[in-house]
C-alpha positions, 0 to 999 in steps of 0.5 A: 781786704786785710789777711785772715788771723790765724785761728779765725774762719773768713765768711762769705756772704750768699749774693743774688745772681739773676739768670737770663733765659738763652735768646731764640729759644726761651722755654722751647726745650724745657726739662731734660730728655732721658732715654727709656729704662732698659735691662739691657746695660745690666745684662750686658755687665753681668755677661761680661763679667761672667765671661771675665771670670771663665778666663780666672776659673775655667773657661767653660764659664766663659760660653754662656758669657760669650753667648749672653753678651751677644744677645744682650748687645743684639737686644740692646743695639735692636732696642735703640733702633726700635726706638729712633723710628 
């Protein structure tokens, strides 16, 4: 294969691969597993946020951070053991 011009643009051209399915377990476990939507991630982002800006502003915007992000994460973490059940 000769080195490219200078000025001239190399093409490659698209090949044909073929995917052989895994052994053992061809078609078992098809498509991808995804936990259920919850609101509990957001809340917990916002209630950490909020307690982040009490410590710049004042630290009376922190509580209801604080308190938010403990029932968030109590509401979350109870989630995910309803769920494994």
């Amino acid at each position: 294969m000769s080195e490219p011009q200078a000025g001239t643009v190399s093409t490659v051209e698209p090949q044909e691969v073929e995917v052989q399915p895994e052994a053992g377990g061809a078609g078992a476990h098809e498509g991808i597993h995804l936990p259920p939507t919850s609101v509990w991630p957001i809340t917990l982002a916002f209630a950490v946020t909020l307690a982040a800006s009490g410590l710049v502003f004042n630290w009376i915007v922190s509580l209801p951070g604080l308190v938010l992000f403990i029932w968030a994460l109590h509401g979350w973490a109870q989630e995910l053991l309803d769920a494994s059940h």
